[in-house]
VEXKE-479095 format. One record per residue (C-alpha): residue in three letters; residue number from 0; x, y, z. Coordinates in steps of 0.001 Angstrom, whole numbers, plus 524288, in hexadecimal, padded with zeros to 5 digits. Example, Ala and Ser with C-alpha at 12.3 -4.5 7.8 and 13.67 -1.06 7.14 Angstrom:
<nodes>
+--------+-----+-------+-------+-------+
: residu : num :    c1 :    c2 :    c3 :
+--------+-----+-------+-------+-------+
:    ALA :   0 : 8300C : 7EE6C : 81E78 :
:    SER :   1 : 83566 : 7FBDC : 81BE4 :
+--------+-----+-------+-------+-------+
</nodes>
This chain:
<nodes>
+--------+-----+-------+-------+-------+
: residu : num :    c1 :    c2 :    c3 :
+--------+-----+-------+-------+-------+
:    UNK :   0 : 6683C : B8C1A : B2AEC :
:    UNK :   1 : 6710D : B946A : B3280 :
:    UNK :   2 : 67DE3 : B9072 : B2B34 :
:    UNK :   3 : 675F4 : B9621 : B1CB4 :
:    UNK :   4 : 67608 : BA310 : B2382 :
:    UNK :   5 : 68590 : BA206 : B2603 :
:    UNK :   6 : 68985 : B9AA8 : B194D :
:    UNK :   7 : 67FFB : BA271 : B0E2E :
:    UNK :   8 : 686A0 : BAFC2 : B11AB :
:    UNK :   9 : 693DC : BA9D7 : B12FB :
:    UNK :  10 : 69193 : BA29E : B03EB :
:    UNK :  11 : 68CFB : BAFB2 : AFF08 :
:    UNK :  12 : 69975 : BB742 : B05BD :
:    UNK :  13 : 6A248 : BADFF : AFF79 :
:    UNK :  14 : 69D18 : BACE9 : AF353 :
:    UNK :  15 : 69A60 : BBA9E : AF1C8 :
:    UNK :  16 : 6AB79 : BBDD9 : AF6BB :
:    UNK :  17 : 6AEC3 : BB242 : AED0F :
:    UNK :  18 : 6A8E8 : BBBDE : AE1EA :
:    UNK :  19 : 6ACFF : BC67D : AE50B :
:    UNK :  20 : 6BAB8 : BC0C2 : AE6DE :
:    UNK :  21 : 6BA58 : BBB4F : AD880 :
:    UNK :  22 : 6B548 : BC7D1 : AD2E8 :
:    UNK :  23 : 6C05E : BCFE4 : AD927 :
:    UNK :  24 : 6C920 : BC5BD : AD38D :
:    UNK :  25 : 6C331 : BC759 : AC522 :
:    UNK :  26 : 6C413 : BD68B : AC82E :
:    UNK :  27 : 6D2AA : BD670 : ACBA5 :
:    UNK :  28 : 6D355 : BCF9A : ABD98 :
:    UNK :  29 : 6D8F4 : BC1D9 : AC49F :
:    UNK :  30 : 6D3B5 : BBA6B : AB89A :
:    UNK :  31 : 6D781 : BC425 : AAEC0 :
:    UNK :  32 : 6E410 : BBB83 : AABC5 :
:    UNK :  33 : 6E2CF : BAE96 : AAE4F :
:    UNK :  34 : 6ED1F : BA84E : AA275 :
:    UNK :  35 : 6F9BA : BB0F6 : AA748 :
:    UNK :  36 : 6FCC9 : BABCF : AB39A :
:    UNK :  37 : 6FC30 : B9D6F : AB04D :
:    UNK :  38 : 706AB : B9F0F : AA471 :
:    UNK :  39 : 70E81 : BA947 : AAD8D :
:    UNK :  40 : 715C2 : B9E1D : AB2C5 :
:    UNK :  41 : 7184B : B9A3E : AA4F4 :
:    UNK :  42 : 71E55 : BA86E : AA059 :
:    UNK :  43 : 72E44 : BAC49 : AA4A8 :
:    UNK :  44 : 72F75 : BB84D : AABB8 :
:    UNK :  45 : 7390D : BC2BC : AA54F :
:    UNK :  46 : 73F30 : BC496 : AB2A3 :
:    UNK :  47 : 742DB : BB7A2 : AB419 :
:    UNK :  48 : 7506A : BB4B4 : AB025 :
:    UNK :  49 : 75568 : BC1DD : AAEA2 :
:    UNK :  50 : 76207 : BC5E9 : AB691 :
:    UNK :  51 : 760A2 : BD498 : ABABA :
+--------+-----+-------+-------+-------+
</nodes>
């Protein structure tokens, strides 16, 4: 019985930093874009063969 009172509050601490690490995320606009970077690779840079 001993091991509920250790695990429940350590379930709810995670859980609870899990959220709050996801809505930060969704704050900071990390899924605002998510198209772009996979065809970035696809797109030539305009610096790229250019002698200066």
């Amino acid at each position: 019985m001993t091991i509920l009172a250790i695990l429940m509050p350590l379930a709810l601490l995670l859980s609870f930093s899990f959220t709050a690490v996801y809505f930060w995320s969704v704050w900071r606009g990390q899924y605002d874009d998510l198209e772009t970077p996979a065809h970035r690779i696809l797109l030539e840079d305009e610096q790229e063969g250019k002698i200066s």
